[in-house]
N, C-alpha and C positions, 0 to 999 in steps of 0.2 A: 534675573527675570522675575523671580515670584519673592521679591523683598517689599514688604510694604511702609520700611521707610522710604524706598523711591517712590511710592505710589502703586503698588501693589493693593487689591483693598484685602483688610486686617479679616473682612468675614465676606464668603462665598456660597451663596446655596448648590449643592451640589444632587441634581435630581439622577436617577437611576430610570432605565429605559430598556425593555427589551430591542429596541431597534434604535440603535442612537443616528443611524443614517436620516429616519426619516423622522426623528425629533429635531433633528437637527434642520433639514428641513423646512419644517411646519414654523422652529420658531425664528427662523430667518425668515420666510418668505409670509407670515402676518404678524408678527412682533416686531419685523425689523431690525432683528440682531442681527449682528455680523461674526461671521466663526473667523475666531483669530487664532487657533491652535487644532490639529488634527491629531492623536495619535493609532494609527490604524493599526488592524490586527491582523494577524496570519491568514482568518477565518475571510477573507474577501469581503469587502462592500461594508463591512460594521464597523466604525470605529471603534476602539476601548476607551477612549476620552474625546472629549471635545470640552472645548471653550471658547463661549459664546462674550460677544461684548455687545452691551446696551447702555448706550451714552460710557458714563465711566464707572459702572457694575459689568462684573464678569460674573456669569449664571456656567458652571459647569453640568456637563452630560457624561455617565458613567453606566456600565452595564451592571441592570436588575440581576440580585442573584451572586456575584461576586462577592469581592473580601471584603463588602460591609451587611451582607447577612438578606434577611428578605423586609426589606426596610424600602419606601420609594422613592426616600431624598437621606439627605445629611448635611450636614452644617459644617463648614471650613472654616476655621479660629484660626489665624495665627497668634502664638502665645509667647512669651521669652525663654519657655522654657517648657519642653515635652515633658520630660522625663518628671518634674517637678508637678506638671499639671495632673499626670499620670497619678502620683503619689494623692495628691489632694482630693482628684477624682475618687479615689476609694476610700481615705478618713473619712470625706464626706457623702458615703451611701450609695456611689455610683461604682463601675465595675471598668475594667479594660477588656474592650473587646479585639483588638490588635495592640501588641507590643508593640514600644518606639522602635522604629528604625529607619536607617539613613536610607532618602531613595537617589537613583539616581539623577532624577531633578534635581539637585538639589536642596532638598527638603528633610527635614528629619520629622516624620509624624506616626502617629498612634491615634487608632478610635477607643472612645469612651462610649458609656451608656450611662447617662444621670439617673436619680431613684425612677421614673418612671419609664425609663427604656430609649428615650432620643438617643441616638446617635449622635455624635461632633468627633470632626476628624481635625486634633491639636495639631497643629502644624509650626514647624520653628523654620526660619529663611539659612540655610549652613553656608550655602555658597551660589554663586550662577553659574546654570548647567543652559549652553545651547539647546534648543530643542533637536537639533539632530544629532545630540550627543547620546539622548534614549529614546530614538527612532520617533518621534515624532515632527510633524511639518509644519511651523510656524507659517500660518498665511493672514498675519494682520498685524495689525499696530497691538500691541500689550501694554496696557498700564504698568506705570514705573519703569 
C-alpha cells in the first residue's frame, strides 16, 4: 500500500491537528479532498491519522502534540534507506528525533530535525500491510 514504486508519492505533507475529525472535515467539504484512510482511536470521534487524496497527492492529518514534538506539520520522504539517512542526517548537523523502527504498516521510519529544526519523517516501503491489519479503515482508492 504505501510503496512508491507503485505509485505511492515519494513525499507527503503531513499537518498536525488538535481535532483531526473536523480538519478533516473542513478540508473535504472546501478543498475537495477525499479521505481515503481512517485510523481511529480509543479516545471516540478523533481519529489518530487520516489520509486525505487531492487529485493524485495524499495531504496526511496526525495529532498536535504527539511523537513529532510541538511542530504543526512535517514532511514524509520516502528514502532507500532509514537507517542510512539517519546516519547522514547527523554528519551533516541535523539530529534524530525518533529512532528507526519497523511499523506496523508496513513501514520502517525515523524523524530527523535538519540544522534549523524542520522535522522529515524518513520513511523506507518493507512490505504491504492491509489497513486492517493495524486497525485502521481503508475507505478509498490509494495511490499505487
Amino acid at each position: 500500500m504505501y510503496d512508491p514504486k507503485r505509485g505511492y508519492p515519494s513525499v507527503a505533507p503531513y499537518l498536525l491537528y488538535e481535532d483531526r475529525a473536523r480538519a478533516t472535515q473542513w478540508l473535504t467539504e472546501v478543498l475537495g479532498m477525499t479521505e481515503a484512510l481512517r485510523h481511529s482511536m480509543p479516545d471516540a470521534g478523533n481519529p489518530g491519522h487520516v489520509e486525505l487524496l487531492h487529485g493524485d497527492l495524499i495531504v496526511m492529518l496526525g495529532a498536535k502534540g504527539s511523537r513529532f514534538g510541538e511542530v504543526s506539520s512535517i514532511t514524509l520522504v520516502f528514502v532507500d534507506n532509514v537507517d542510512a539517512t539517519c546516519e547522514r542526517a547527523v554528519v551533516r548537523g541535523g539530529r534524530v528525533i525518533e529512532a528507526p523502527v519497523d511499523q506496523p504498516w508496513g513501514l520502517r521510519q525515523a524523524v530527523v530535525a535538519d540544522p534549523e529544526g524542520q522535522r522529515w519523517e524518513v520513511t523506507e516501503h518493507l512490505r504491504d500491510a492491509p489497513a486492517a491489519e493495524w486497525g485502521a479503515q481503508q475507505l478509498g482508492e490509494m495511490p499505487g
